[in-house]
DRENNU-508044 format. One record per atom (N, C-alpha, C): x negated, y negated, z; residue in one letter. Coordinates in steps of 0.05 Angstrom, whole numbers, plus 5000, padded with zeros to 4 digits. Atoms other than C-alpha are relative to their C-alpha. Layout:
N
XYZa...
//
This chain:
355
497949814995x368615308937x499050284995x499849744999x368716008944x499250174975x499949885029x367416408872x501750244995x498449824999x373216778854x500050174973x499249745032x374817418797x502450004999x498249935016x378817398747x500650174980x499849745022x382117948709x501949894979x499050065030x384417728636x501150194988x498749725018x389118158585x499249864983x501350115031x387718068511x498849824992x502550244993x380617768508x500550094968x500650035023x381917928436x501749794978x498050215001x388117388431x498949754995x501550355003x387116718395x499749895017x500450234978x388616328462x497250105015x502149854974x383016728498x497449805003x502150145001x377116358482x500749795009x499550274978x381115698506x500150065033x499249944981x383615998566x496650035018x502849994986x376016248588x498549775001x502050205008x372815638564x502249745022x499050034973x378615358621x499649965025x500150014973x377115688676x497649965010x503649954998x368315648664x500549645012x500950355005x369614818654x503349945033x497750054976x374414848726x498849685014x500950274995x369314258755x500550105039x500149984965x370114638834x498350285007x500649684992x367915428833x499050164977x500249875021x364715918790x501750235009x498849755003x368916418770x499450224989x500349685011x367517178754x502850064979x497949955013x372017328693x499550294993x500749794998x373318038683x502450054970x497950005017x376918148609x501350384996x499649755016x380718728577x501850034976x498549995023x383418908510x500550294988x500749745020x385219468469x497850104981x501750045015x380419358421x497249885005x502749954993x373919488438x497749794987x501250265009x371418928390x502049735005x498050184989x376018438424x497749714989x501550255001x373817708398x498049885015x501550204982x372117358454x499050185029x501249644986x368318058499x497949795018x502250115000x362117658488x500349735017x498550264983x365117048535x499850075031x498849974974x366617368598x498450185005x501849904985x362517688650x500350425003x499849695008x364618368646x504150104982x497949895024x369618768590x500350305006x499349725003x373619408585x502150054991x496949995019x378019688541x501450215010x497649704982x384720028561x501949984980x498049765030x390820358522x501449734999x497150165012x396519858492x501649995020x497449954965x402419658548x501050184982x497849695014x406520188503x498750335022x501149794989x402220768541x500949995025x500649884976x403421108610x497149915020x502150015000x396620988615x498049695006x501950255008x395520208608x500249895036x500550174974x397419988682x499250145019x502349914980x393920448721x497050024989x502850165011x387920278676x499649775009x500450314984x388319578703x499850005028x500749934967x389519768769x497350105020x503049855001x383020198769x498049714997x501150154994x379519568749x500049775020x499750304989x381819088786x498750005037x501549854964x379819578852x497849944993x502449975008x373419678821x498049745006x500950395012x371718868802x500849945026x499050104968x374918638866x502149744991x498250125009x379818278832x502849805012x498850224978x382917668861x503049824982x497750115010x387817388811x500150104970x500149885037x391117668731x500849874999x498950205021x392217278680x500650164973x500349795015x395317718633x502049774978x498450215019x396817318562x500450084990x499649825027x399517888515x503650035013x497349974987x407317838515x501350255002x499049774996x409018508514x498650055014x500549974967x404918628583x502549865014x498550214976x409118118620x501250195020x497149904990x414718588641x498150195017x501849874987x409619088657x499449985030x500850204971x406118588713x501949965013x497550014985x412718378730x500750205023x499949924983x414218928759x498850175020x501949774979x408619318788x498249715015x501650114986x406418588821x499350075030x499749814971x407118958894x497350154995x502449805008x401519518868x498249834995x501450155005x397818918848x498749805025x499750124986x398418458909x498450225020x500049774971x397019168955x496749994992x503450005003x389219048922x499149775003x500250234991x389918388937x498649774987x499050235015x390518088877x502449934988x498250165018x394717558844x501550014979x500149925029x398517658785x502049754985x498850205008x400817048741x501950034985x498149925028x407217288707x502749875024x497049954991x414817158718x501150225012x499049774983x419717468762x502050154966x498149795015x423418108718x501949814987x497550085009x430217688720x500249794977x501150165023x427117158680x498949974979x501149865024x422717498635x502850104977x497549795020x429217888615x501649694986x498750175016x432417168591x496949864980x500950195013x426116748570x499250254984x501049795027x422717368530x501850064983x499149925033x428817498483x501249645003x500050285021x429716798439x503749985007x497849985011x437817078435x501749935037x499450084976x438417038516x499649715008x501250174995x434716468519x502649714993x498350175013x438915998475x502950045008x497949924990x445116358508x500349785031x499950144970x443516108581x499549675003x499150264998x442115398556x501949924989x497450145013x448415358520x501850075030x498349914971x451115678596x500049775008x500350184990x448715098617x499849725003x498950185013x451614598581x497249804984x502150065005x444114468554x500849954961x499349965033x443614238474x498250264998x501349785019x441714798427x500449964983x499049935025x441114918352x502050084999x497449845011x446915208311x498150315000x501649755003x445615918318x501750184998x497649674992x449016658312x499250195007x501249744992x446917288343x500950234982x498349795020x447517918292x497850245011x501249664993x446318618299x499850184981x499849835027x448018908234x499249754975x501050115021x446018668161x503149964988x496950164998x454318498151x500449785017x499150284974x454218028214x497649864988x502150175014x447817708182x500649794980x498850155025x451317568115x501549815011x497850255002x456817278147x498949785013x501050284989x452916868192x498049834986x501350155021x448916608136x501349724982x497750155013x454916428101x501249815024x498650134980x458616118160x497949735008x501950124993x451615728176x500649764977x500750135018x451815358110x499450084974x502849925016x446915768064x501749984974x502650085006x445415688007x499249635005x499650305001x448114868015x497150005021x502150124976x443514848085x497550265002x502149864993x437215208093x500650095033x499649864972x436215688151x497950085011x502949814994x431315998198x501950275010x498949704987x433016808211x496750095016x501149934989x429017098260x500350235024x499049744984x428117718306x500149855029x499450094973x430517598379x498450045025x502349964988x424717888410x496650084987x501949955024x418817798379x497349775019x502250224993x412017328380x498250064980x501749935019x406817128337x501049854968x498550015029x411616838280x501350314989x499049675006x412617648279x503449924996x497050014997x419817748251x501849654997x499650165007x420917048224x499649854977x500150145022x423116718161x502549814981x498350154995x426016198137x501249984968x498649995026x431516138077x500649764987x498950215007x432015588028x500750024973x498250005032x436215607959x498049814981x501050245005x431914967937x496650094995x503350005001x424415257943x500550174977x501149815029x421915507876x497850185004x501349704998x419216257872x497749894987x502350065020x415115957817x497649865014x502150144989x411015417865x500150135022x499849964974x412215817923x496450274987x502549765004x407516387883x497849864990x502850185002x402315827859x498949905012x500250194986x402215357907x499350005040x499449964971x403315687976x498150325005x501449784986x398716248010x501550245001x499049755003x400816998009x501750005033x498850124977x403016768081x502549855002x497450094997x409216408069x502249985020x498250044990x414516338115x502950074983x498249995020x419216288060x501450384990x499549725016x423816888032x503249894983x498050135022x429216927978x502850245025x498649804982x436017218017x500050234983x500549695017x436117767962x498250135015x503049874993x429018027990x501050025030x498450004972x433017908062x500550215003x497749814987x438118288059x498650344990x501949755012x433918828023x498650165010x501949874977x428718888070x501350025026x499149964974x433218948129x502850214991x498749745006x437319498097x498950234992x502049735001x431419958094x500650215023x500449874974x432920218161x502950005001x497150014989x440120398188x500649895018x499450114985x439520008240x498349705001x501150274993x436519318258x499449885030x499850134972x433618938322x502049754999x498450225004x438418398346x497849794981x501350155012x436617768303x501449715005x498550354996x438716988304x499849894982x500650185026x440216638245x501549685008x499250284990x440115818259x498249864982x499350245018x440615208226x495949985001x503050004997x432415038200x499249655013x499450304998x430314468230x496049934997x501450105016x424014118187x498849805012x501250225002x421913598228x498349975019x502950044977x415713428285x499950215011x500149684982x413414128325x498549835018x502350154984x411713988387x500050245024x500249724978x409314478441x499949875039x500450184976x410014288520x499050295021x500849824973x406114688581x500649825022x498850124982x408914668642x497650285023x500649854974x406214938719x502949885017x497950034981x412514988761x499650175019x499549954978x414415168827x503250095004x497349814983x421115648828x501749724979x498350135004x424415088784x499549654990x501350324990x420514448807x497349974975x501950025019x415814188751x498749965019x503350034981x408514108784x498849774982x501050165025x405113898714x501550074979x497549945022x408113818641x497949794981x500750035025x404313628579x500650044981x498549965014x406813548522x498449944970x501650045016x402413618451x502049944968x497949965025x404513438376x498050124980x501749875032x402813858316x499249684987x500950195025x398813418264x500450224965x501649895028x396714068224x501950345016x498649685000x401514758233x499950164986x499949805028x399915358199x501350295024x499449744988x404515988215x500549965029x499650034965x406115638282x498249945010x502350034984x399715538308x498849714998x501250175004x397614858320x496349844993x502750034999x390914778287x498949685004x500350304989x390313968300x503849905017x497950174986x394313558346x499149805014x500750224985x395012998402x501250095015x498150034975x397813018470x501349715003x499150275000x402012458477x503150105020x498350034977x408212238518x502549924986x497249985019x414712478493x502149995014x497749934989x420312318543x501650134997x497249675011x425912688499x499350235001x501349844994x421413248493x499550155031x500949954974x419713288567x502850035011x497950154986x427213108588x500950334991x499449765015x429713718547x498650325021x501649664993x424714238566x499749965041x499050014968x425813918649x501850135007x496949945006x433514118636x498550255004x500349705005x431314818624x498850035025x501349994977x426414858675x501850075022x498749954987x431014758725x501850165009x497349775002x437115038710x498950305002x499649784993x434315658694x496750155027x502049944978x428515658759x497650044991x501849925010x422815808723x497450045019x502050154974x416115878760x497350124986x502349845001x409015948744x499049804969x500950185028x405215748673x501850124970x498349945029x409015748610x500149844986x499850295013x409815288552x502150054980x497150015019x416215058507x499449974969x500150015021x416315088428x502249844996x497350125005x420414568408x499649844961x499450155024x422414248334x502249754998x498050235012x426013638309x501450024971x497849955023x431713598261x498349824978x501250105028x430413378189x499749625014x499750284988x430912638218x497349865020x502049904976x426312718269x500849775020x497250204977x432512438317x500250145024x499449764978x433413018364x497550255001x502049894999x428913478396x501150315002x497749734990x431214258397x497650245017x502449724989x427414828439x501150204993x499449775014x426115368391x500650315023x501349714984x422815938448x499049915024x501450134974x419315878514x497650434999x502049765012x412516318509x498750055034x500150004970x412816578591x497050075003x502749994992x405216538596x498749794991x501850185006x399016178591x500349904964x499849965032x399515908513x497549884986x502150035018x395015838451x498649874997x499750245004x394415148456x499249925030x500550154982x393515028527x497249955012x502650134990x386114828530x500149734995x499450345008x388214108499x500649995023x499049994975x391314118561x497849845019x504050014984x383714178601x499849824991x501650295007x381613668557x500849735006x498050234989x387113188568x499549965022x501150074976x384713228639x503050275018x497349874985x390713798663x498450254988x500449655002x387114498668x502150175014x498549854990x392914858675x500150295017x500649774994x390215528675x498350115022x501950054971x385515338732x501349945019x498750104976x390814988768x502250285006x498049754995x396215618759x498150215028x501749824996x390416058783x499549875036x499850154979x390015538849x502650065023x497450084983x396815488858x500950295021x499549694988x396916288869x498250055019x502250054974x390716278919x501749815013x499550054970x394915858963x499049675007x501650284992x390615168951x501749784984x499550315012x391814408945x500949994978x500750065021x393414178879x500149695001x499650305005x391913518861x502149784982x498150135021x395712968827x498349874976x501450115023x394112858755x501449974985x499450095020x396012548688x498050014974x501150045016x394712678626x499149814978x501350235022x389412298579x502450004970x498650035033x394712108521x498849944990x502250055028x391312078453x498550135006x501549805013x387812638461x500150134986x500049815017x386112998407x499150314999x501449675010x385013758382x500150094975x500649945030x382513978314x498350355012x501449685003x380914838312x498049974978x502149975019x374514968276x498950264997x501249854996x372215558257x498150144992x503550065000x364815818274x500950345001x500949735007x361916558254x499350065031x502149884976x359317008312x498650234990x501549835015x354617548299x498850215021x500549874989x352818218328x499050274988x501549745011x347818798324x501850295008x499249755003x349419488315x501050155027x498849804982x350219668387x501849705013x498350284986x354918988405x498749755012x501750264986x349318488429x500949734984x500650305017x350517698405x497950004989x501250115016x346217528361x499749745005x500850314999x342916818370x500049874979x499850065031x344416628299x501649834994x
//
């Protein structure tokens, strides 16, 4: 096949190194990857065939920096995995397309529900879809009460910001965890907060971003990638945490979760979805019911298990936008993934090191 370029956003993003290590192990075409990050020591630089750093999406400045490269490189399809780009791509895909490349993001209308958590959970309750117990607040009075109204301190809670990523803006309340083993026992990282320290730290400011305070639910994480078509699943994998730290699945298995899959289909549908994305979902203390926390509208962290399972998503998305075949596949269940991680090393003017 042909050898196509690709232009990458945040080669400095934990998923990055899966995502490249993706599209190299495709098994049809070499691909030209072309990365870019803010940060000029971006992790994974040293990966990809050529690098350049441009301003933050917050700048004037960041998408006609991309644009510039993408003329330049000859740039045939983006894969932009930093969620605050999305909206960006979204809507300058036209300026993108007029250079005659690709760009792998959601349409606007969709971004604007799946990117905030508070829309999201709104349109599947539209849609007579289950959801957690949840409340939308805007002030640090609608917080309390929905704390109180939730349960707290009887039921533990998760509060969290409504647009966010990263675990950014998320933590979870339980009356029951001891300060004492929480400061011996548990990493300066915690999840955990006391509501005192809550309501404290969110009355620093006069105002607040919307937030969602819902019921916590303690039991199996499981993450699902999907490639759709406007609605229509294509592919759908579905992985289980073994080993979660801070959200991030550092071990797991792919395996075959009907409820899981049945759930995050529902959504799919109903609300059209199209393109690569993957679902965050948890189970109740029981681990009876499955709930979808978020939906993370891009390539995700996690989706090289994927590749390995035999479903290169990121290769097949990248297909589906060129216009070609896709084949029919299934994923290897019982595959595993365990993160490890290995030093890299570089001299004074940025070279690898063979070390």
């Amino acid at each position: 096949m042909k050898e196509c370029t690709v232009l990458m956003t945040g080669c400095g993003a934990p998923g990055a190194p899966g995502i490249i290590r993706c599209l190299r192990k495709n098994g049809e075409r070499d691909i030209r990857i072309v990365a870019v990050d803010r940060n000029e020591n971006a992790g994974a630089r040293d990966l990809v065939d050529a690098f350049y750093t441009v301003p933050s999406a917050e700048k004037e400045d960041f998408l006609p920096a991309v644009l510039d490269i993408c003329r330049r490189e000859s740039v045939q399809v983006v894969i932009p995995i930093v969620t605050r780009e999305l909206m960006k791509f979204a809507r300058a895909r036209a300026e993108f397309e007029a250079l005659g490349a690709k760009v792998s993001v959601m349409e606007p209308d969709k971004l604007e529900i799946v990117n905030n958590k508070a829309h999201l959970l709104d349109a599947m309750r539209a849609h007579g879809l289950r959801t957690p117990e949840y409340r939308r607040v805007h002030t640090v009075e609608k917080l309390k009460a929905a704390v109180s109204a939730l349960g707290y301190p009887e039921k533990a809670l998760c509060v969290k910001a409504a647009v966010g990523n990263g675990s950014r803006g998320i933590r979870m309340l339980n009356a029951n965890i001891s300060r004492f083993d929480l400061f011996f026992e548990q990493k300066p990282n915690s999840m955990f907060i006391s509501y005192e320290e809550l309501i404290r730290t969110l009355s620093e400011r006069e105002t607040m971003p919307e937030m969602l305070v819902m019921e916590y639910l303690p039991g199996t994480e499981y993450s699902v990638d999907f490639l759709a078509d406007h609605g229509e699943p294509i592919y759908t994998v579905s992985r289980r945490g073994l080993s979660v730290v801070t959200s991030n699945m550092m071990s797991l298995v792919v395996d075959d979760n009907p409820a899981v899959k049945e759930i995050c289909t529902q959504v799919v549908r109903s609300l059209e979805l199209d393109g690569n994305f993957g679902f965050d979902l948890l189970y109740n203390a029981n681990d009876e019911t499955p709930y979808v926390i978020e939906i993370n509208p891009r390539l995700t962290a996690g989706v090289v298990s994927c590749a390995a399972a035999g479903v290169n998503l990121p290769y097949l998305g990248m297909k589906r936008l060129l216009g070609e075949p896709l084949p029919e596949l299934t994923p290897h269940f019982g595959t595993r993934m365990s993160r490890r991680y290995q030093e890299a090393f570089f001299d004074a003017a940025g070279n690898r090191l063979d070390w």
